[in-house]
PQR file with spaces between the fields and no chain letter, atoms N, CA, C, O and H, PARSE charges and radii, in Angstrom:
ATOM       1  N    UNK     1     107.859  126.646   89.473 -0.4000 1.5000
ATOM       2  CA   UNK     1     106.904  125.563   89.539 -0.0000 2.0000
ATOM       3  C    UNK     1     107.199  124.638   90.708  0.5500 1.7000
ATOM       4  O    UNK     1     106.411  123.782   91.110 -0.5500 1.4000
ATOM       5  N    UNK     2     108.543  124.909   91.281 -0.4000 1.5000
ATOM       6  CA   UNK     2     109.072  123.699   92.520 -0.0000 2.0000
ATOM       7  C    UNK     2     108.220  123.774   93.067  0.5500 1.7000
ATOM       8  O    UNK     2     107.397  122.873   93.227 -0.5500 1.4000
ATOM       9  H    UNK     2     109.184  125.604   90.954  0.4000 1.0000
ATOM      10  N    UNK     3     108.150  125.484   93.756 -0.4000 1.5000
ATOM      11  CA   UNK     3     107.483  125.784   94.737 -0.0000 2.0000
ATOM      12  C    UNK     3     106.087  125.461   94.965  0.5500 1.7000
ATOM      13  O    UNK     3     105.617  125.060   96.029 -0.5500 1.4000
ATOM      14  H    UNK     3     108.819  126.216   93.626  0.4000 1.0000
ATOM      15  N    UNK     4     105.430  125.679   93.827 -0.4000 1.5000
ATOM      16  CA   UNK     4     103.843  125.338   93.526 -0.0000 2.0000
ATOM      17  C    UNK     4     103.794  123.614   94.016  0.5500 1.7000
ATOM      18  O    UNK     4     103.167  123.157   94.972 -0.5500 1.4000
ATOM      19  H    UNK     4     105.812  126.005   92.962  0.4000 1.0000
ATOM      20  N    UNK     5     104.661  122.859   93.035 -0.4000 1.5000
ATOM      21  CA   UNK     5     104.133  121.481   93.598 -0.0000 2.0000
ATOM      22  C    UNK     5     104.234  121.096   95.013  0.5500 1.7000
ATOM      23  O    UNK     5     103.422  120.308   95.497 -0.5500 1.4000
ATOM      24  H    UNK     5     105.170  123.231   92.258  0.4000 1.0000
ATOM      25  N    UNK     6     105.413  121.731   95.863 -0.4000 1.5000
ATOM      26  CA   UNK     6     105.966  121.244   97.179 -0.0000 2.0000
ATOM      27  C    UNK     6     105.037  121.991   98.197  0.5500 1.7000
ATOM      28  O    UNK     6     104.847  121.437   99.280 -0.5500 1.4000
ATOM      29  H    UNK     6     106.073  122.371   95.469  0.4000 1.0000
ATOM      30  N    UNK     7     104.355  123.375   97.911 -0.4000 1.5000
ATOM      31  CA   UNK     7     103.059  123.968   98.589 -0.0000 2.0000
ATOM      32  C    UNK     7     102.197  122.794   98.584  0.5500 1.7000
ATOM      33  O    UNK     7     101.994  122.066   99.556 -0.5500 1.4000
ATOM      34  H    UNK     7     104.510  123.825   97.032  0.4000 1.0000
ATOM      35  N    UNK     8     101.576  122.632   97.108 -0.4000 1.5000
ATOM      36  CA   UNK     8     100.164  121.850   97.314 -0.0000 2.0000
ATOM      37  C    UNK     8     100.143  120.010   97.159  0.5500 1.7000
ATOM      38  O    UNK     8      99.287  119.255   96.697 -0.5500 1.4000
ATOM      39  H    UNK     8     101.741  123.224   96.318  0.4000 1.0000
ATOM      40  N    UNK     9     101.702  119.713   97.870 -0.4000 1.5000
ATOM      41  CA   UNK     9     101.451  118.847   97.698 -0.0000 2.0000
ATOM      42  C    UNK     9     101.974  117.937   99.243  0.5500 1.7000
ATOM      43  O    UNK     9     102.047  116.745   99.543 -0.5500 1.4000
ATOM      44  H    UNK     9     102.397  120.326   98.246  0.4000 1.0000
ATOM      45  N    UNK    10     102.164  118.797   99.712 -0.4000 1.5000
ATOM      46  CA   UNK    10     102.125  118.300  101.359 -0.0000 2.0000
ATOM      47  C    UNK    10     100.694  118.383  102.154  0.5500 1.7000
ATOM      48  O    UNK    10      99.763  119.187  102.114 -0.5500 1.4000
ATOM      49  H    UNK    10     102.104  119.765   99.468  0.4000 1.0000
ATOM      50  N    UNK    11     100.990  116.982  103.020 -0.4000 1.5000
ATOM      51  CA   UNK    11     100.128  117.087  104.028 -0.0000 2.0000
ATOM      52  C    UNK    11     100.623  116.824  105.098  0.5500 1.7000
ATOM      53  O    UNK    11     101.693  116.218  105.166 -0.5500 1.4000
ATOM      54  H    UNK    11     101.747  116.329  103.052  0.4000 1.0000
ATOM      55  N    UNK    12      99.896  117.255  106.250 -0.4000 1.5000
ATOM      56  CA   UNK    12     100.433  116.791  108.118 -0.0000 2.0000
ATOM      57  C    UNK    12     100.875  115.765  108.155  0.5500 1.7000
ATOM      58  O    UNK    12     100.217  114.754  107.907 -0.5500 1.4000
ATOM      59  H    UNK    12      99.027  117.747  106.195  0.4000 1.0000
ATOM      60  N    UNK    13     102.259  115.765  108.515 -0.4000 1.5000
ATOM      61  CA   UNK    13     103.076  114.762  108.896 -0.0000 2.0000
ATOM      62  C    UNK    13     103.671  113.896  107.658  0.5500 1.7000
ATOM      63  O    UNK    13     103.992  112.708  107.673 -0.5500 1.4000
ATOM      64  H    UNK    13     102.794  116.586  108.717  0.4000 1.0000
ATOM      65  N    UNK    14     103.727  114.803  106.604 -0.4000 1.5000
ATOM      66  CA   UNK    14     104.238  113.859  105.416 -0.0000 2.0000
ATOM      67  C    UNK    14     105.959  113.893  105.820  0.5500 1.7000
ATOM      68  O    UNK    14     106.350  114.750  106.612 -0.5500 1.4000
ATOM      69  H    UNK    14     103.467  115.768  106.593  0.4000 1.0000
ATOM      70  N    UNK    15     106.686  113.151  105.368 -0.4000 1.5000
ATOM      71  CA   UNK    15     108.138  112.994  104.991 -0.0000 2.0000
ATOM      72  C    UNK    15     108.866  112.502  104.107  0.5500 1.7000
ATOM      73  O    UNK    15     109.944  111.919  104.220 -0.5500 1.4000
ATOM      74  H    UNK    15     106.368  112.454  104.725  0.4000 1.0000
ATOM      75  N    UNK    16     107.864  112.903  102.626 -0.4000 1.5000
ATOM      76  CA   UNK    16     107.815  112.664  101.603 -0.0000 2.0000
ATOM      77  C    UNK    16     108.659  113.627  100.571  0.5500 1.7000
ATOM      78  O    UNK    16     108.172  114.756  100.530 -0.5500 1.4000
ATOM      79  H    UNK    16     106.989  113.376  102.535  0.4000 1.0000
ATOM      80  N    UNK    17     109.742  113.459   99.778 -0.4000 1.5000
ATOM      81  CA   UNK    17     110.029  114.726   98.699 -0.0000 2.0000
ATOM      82  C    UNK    17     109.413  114.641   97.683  0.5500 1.7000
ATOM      83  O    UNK    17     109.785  113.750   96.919 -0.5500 1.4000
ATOM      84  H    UNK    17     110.138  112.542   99.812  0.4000 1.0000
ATOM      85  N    UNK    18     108.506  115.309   97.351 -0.4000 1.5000
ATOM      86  CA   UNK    18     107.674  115.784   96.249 -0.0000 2.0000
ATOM      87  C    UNK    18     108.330  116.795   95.799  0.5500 1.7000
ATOM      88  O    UNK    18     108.694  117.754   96.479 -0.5500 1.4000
ATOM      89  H    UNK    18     108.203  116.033   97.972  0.4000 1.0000
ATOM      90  N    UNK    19     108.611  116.556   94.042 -0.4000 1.5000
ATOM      91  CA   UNK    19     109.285  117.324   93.686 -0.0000 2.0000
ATOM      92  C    UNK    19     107.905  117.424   91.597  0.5500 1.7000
ATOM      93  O    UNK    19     106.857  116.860   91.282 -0.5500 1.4000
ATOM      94  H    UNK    19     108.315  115.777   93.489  0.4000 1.0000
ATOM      95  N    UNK    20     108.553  118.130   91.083 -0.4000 1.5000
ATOM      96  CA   UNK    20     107.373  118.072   89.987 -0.0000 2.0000
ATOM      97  C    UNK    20     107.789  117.093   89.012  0.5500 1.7000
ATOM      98  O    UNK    20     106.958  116.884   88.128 -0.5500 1.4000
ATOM      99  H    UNK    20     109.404  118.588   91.339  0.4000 1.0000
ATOM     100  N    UNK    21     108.971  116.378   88.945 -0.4000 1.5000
ATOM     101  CA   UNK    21     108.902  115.350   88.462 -0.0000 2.0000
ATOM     102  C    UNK    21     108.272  113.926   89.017  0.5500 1.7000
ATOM     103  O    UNK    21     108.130  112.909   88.338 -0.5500 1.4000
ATOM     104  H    UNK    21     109.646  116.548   89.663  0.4000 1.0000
ATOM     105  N    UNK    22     107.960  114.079   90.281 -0.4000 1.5000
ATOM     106  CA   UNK    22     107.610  113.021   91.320 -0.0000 2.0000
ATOM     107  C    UNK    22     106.155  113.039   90.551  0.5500 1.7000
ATOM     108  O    UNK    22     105.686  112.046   89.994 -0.5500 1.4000
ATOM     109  H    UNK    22     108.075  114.905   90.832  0.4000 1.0000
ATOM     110  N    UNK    23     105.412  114.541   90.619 -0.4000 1.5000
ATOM     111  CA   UNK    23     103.835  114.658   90.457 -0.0000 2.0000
ATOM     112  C    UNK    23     103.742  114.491   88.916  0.5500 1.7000
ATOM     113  O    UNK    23     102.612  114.170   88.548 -0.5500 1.4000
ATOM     114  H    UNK    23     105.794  115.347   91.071  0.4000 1.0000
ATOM     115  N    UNK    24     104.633  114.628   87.961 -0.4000 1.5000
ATOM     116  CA   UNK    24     104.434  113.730   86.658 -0.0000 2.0000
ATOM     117  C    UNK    24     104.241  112.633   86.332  0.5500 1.7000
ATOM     118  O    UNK    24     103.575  112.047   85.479 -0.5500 1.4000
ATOM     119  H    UNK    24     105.550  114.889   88.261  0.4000 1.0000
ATOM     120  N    UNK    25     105.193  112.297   87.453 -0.4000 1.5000
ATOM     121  CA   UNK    25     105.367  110.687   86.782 -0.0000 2.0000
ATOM     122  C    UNK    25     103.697  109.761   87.767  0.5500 1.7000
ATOM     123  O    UNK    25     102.910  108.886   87.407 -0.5500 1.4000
ATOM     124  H    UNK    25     105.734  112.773   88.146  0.4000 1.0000
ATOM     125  N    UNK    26     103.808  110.347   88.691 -0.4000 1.5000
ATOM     126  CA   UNK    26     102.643  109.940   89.467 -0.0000 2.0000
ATOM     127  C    UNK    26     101.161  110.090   88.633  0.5500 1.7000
ATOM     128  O    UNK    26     100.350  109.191   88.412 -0.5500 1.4000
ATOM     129  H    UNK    26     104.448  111.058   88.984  0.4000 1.0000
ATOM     130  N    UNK    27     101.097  111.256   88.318 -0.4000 1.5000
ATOM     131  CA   UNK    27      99.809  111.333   87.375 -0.0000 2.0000
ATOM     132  C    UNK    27      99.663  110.420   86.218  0.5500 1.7000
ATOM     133  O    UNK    27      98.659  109.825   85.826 -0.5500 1.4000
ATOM     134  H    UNK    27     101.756  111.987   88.498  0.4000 1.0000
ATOM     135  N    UNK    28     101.325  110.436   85.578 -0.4000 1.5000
ATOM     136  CA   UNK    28     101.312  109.309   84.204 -0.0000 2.0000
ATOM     137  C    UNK    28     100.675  107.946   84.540  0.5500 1.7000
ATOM     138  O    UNK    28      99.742  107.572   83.830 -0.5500 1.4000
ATOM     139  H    UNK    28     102.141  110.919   85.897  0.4000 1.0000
ATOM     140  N    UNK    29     101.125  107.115   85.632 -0.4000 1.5000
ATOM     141  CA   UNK    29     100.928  106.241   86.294 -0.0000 2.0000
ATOM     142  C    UNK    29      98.860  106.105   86.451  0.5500 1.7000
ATOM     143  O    UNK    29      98.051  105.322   85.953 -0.5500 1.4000
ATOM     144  H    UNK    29     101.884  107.419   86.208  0.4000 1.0000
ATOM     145  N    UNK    30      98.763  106.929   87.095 -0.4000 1.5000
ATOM     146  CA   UNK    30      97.341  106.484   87.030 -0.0000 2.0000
ATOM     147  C    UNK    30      96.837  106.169   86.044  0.5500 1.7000
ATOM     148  O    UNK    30      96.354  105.083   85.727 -0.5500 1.4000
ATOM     149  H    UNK    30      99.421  107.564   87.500  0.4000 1.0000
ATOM     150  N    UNK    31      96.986  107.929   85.007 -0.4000 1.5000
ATOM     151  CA   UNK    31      96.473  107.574   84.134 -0.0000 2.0000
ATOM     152  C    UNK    31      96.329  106.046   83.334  0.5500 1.7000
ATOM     153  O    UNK    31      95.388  105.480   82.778 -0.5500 1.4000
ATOM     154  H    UNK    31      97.379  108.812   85.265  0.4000 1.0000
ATOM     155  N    UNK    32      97.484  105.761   83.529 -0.4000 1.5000
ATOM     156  CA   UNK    32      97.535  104.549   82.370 -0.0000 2.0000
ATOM     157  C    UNK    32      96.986  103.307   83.262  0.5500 1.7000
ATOM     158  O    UNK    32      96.359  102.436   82.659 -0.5500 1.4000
ATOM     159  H    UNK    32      98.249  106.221   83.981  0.4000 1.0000
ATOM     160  N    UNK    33      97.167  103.183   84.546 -0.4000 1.5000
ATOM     161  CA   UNK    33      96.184  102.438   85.395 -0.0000 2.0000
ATOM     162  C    UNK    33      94.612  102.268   85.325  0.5500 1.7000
ATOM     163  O    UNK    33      93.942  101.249   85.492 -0.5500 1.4000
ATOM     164  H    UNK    33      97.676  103.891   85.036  0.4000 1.0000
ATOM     165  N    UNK    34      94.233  103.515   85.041 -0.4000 1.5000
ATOM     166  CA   UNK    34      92.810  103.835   84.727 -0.0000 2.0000
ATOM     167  C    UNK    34      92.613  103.893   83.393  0.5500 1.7000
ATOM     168  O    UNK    34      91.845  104.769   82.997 -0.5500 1.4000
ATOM     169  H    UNK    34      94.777  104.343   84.906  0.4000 1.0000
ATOM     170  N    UNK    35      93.427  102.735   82.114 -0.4000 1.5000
ATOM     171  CA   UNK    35      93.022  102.690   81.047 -0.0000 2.0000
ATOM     172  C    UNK    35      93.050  104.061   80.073  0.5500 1.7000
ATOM     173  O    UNK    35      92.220  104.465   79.259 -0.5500 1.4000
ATOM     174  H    UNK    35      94.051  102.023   82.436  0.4000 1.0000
ATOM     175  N    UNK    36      93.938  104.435   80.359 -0.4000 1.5000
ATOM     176  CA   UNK    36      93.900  106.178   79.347 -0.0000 2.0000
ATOM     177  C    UNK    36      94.918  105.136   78.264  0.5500 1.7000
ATOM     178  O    UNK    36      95.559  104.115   78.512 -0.5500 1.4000
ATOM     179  H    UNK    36      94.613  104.107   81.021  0.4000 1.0000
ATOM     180  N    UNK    37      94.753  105.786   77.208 -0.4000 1.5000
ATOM     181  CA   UNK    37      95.639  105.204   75.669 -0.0000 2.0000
ATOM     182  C    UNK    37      97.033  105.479   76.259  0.5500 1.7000
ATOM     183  O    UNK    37      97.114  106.343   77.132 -0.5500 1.4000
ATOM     184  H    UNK    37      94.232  106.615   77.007  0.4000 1.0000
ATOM     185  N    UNK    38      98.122  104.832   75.868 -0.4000 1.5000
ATOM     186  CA   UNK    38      99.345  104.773   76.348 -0.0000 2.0000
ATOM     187  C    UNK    38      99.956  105.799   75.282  0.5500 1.7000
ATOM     188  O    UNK    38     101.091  106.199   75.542 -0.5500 1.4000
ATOM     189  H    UNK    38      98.056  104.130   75.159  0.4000 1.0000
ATOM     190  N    UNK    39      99.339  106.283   74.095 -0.4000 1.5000
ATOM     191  CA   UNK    39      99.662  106.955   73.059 -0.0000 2.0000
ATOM     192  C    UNK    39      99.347  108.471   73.374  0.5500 1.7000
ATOM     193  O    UNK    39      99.975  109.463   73.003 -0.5500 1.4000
ATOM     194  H    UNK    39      98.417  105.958   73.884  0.4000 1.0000
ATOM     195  N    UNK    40      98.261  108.396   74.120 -0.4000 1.5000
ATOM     196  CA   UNK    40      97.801  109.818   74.603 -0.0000 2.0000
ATOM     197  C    UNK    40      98.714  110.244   76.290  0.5500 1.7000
ATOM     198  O    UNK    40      98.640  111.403   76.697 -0.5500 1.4000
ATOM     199  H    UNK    40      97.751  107.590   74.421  0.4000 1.0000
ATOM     200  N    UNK    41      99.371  109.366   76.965 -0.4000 1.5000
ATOM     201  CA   UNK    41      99.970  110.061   77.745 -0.0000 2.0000
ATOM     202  C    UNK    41     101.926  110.194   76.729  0.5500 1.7000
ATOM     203  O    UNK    41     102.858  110.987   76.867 -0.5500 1.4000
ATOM     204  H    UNK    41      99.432  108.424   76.635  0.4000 1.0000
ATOM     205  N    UNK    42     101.784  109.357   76.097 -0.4000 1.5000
ATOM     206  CA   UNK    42     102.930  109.733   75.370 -0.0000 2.0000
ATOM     207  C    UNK    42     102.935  111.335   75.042  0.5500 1.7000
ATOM     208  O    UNK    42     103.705  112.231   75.386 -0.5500 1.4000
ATOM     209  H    UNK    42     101.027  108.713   75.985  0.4000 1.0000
ATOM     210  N    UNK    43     101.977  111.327   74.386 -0.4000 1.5000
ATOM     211  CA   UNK    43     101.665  113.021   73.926 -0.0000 2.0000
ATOM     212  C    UNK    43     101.613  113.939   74.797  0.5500 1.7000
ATOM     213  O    UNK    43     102.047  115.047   74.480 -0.5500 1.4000
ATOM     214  H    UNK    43     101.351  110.599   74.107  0.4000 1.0000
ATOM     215  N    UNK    44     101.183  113.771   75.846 -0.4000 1.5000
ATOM     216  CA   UNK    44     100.966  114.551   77.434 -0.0000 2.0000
ATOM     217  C    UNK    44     102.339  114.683   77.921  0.5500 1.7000
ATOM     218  O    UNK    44     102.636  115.739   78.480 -0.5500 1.4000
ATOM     219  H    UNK    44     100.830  112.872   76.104  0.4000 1.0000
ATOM     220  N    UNK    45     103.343  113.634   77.772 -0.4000 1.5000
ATOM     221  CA   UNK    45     104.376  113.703   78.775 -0.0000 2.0000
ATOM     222  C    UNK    45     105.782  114.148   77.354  0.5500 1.7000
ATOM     223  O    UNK    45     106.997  114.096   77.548 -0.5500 1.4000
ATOM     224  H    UNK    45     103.101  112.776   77.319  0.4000 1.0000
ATOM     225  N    UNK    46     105.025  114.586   75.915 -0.4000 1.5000
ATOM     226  CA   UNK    46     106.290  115.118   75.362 -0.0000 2.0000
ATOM     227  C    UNK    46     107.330  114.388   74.730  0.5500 1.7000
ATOM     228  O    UNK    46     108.306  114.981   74.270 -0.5500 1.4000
ATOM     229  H    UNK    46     104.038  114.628   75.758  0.4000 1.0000
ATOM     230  N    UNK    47     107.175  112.753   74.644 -0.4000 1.5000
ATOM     231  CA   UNK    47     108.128  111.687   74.772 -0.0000 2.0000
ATOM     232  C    UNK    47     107.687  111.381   73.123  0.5500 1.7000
ATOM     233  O    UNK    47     106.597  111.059   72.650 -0.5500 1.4000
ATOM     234  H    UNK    47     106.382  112.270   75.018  0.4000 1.0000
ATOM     235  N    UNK    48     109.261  111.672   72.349 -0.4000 1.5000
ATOM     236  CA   UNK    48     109.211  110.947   70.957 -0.0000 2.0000
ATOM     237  C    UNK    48     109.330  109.979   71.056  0.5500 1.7000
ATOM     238  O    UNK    48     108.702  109.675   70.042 -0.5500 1.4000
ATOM     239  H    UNK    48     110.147  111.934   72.734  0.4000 1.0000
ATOM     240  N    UNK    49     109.842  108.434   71.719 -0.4000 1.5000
ATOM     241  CA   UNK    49     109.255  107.325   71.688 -0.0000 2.0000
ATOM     242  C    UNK    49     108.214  106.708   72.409  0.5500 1.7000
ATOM     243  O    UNK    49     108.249  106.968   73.612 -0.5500 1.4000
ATOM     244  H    UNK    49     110.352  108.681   72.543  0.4000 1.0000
ATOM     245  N    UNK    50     107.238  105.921   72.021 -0.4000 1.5000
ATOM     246  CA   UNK    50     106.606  105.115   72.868 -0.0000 2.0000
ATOM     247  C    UNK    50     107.512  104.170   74.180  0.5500 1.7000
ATOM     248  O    UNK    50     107.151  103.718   75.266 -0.5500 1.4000
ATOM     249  H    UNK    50     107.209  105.709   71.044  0.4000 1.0000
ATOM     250  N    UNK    51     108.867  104.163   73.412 -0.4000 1.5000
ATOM     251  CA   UNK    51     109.704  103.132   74.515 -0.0000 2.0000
ATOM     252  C    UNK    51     109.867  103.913   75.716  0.5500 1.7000
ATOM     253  O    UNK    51     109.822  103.509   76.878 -0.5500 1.4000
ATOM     254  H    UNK    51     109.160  104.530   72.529  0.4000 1.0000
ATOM     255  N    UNK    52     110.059  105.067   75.294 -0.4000 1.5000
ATOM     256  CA   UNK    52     110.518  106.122   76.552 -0.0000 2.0000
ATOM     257  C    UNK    52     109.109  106.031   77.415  0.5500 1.7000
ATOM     258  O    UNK    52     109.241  105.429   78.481 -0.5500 1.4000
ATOM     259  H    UNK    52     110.095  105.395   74.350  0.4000 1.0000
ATOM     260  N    UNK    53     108.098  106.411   77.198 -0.4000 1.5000
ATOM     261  CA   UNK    53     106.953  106.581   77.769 -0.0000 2.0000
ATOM     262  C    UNK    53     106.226  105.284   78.961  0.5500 1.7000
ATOM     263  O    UNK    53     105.479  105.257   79.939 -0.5500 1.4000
ATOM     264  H    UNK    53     107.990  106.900   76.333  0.4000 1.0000
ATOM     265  N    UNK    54     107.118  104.216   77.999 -0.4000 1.5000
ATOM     266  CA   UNK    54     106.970  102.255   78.643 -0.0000 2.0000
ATOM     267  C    UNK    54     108.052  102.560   80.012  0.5500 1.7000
ATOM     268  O    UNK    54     107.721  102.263   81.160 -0.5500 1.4000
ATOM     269  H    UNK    54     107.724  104.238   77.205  0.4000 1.0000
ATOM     270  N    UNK    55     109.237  103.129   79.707 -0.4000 1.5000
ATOM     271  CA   UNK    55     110.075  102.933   80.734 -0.0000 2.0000
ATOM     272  C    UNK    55     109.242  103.651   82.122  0.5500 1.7000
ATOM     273  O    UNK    55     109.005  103.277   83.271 -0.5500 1.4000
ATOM     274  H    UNK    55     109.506  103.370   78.775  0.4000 1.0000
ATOM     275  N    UNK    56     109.014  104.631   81.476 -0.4000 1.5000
ATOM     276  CA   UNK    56     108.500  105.998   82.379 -0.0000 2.0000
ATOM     277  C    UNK    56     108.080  105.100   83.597  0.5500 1.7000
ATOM     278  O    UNK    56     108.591  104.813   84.680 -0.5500 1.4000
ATOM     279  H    UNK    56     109.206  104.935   80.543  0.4000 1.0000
ATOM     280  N    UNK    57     106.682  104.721   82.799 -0.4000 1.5000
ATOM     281  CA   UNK    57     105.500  104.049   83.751 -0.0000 2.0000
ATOM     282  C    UNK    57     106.264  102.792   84.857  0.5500 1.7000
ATOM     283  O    UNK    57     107.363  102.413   84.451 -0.5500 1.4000
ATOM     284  H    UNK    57     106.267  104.954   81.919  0.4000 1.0000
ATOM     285  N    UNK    58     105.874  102.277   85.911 -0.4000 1.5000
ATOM     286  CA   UNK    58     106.106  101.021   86.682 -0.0000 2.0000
ATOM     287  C    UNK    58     104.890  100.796   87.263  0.5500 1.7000
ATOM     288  O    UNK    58     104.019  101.569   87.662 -0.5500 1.4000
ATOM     289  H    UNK    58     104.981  102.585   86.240  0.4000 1.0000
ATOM     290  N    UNK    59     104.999   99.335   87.239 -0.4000 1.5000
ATOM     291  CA   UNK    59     103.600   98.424   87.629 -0.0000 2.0000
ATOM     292  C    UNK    59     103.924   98.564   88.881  0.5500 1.7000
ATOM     293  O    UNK    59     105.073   98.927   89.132 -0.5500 1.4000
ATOM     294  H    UNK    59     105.706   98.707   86.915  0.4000 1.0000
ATOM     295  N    UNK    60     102.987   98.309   89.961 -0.4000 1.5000
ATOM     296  CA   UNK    60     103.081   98.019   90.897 -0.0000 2.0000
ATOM     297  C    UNK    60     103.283   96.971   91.432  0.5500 1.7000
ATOM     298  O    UNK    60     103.556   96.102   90.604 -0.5500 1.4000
ATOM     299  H    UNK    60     102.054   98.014   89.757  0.4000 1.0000
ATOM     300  N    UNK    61     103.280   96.502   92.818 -0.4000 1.5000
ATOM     301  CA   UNK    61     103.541   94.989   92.704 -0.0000 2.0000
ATOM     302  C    UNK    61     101.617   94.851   93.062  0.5500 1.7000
ATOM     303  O    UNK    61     101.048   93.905   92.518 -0.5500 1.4000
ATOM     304  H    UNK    61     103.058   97.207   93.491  0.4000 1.0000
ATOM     305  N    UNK    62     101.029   95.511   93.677 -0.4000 1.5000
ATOM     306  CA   UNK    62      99.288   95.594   93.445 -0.0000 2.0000
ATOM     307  C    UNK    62      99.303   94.865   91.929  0.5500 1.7000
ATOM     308  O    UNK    62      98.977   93.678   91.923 -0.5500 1.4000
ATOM     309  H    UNK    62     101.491   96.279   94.119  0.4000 1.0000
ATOM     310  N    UNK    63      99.582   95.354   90.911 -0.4000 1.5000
ATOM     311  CA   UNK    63      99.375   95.254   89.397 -0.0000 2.0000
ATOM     312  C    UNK    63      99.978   93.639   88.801  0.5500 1.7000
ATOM     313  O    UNK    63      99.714   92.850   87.894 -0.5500 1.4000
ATOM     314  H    UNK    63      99.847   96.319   90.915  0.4000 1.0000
ATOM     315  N    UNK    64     100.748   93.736   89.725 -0.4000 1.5000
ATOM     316  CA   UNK    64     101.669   92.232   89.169 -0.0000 2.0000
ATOM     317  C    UNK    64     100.855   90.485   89.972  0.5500 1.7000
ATOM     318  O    UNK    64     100.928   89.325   89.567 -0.5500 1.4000
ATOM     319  H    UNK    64     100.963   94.377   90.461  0.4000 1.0000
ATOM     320  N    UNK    65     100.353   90.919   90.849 -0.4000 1.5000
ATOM     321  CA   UNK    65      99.379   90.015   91.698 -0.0000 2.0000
ATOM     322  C    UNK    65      98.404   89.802   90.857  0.5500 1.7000
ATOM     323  O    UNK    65      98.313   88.795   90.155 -0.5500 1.4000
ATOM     324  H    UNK    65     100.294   91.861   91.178  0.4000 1.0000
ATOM     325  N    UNK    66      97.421   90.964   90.879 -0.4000 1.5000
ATOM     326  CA   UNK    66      96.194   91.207   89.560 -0.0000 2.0000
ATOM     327  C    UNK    66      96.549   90.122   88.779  0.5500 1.7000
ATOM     328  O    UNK    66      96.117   88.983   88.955 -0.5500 1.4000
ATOM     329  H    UNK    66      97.494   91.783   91.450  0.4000 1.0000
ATOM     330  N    UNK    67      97.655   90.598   87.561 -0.4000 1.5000
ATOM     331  CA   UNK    67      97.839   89.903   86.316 -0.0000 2.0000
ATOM     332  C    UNK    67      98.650   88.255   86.399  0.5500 1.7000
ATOM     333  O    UNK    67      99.092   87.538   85.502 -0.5500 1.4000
ATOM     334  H    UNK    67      98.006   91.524   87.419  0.4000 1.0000
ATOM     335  N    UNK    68      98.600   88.102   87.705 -0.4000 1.5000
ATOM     336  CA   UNK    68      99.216   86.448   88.006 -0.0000 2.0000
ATOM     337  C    UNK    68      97.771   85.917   88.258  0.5500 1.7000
ATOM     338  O    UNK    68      97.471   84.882   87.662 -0.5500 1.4000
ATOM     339  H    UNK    68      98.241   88.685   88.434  0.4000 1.0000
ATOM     340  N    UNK    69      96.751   86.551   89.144 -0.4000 1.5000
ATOM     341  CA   UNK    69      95.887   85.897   89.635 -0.0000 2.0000
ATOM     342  C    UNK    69      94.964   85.559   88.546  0.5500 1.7000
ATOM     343  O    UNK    69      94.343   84.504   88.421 -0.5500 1.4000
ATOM     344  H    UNK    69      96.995   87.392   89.628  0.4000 1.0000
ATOM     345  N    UNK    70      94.942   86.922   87.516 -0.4000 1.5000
ATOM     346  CA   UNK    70      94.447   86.726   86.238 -0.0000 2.0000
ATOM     347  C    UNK    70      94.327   85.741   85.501  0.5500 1.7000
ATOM     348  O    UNK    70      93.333   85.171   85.050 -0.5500 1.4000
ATOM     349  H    UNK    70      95.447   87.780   87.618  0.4000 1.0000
ATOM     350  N    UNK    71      95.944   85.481   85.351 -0.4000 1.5000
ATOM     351  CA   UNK    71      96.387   84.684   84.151 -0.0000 2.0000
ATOM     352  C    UNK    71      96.807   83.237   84.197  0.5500 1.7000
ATOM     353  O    UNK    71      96.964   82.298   83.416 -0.5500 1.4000
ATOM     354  H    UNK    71      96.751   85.944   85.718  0.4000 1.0000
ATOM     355  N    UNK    72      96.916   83.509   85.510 -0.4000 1.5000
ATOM     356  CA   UNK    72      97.906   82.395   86.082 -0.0000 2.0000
ATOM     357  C    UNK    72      96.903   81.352   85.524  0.5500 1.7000
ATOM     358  O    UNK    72      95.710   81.650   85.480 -0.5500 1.4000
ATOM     359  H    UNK    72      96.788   84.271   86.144  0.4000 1.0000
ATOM     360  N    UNK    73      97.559   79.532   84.880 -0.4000 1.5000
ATOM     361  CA   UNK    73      96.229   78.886   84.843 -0.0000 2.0000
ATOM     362  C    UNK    73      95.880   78.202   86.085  0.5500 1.7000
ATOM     363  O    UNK    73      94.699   77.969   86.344 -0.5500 1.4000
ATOM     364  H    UNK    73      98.528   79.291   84.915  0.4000 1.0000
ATOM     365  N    UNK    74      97.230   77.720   87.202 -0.4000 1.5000
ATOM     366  CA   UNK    74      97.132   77.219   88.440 -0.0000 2.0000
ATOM     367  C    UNK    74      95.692   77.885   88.972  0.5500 1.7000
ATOM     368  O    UNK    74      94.835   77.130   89.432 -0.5500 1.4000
ATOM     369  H    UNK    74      98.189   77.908   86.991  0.4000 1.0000
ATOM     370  N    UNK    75      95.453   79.345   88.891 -0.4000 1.5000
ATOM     371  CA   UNK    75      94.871   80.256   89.912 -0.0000 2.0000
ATOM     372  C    UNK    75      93.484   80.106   89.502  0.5500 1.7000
ATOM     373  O    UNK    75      92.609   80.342   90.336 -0.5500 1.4000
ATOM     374  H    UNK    75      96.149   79.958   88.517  0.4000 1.0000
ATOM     375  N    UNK    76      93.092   79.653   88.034 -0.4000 1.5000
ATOM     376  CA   UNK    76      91.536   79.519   87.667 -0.0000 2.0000
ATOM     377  C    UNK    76      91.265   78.480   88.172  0.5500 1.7000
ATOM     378  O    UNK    76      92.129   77.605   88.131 -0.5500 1.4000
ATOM     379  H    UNK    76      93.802   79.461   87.357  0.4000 1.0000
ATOM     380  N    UNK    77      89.970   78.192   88.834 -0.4000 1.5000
ATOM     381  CA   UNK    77      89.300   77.064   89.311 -0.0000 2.0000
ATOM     382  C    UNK    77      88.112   76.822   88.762  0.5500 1.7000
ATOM     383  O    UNK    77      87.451   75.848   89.123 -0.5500 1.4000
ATOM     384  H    UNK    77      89.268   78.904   88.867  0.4000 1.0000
């Protein structure tokens, strides 16, 4: 399976290691970016806890701006 992900997952001039844990955790990530149940990639990624599945994922700092600009009350006008 190395081989499969590191074929289709280069492009010109990348200098990137893509490996198939890289393209897991990357897919998990969207998903849950794009609102998929956090319970249903639990199930996808095999993980008997939900905690494990929380660690998995990381916000971005894109994601952490969002939810300041959101929430923040300074930031509502």
């Amino acid at each position: 399976m190395g081989d499969l992900v590191k074929r289709h997952a280069g492009w010109p001039g990348s200098k990137k290691h893509v490996t198939p844990h890289v393209w897991r955790h990357t897919c998990a990530t969207h998903l849950v970016k794009n609102n998929a149940n956090l319970r249903h990639v639990q199930d996808l990624l095999g993980h008997g806890s939900l905690a494990t599945t929380e660690r998995y994922l990381r916000l971005t700092i894109a994601d952490l701006k969002e939810a300041h600009a959101r929430f923040h009350p300074r930031e509502k006008a």
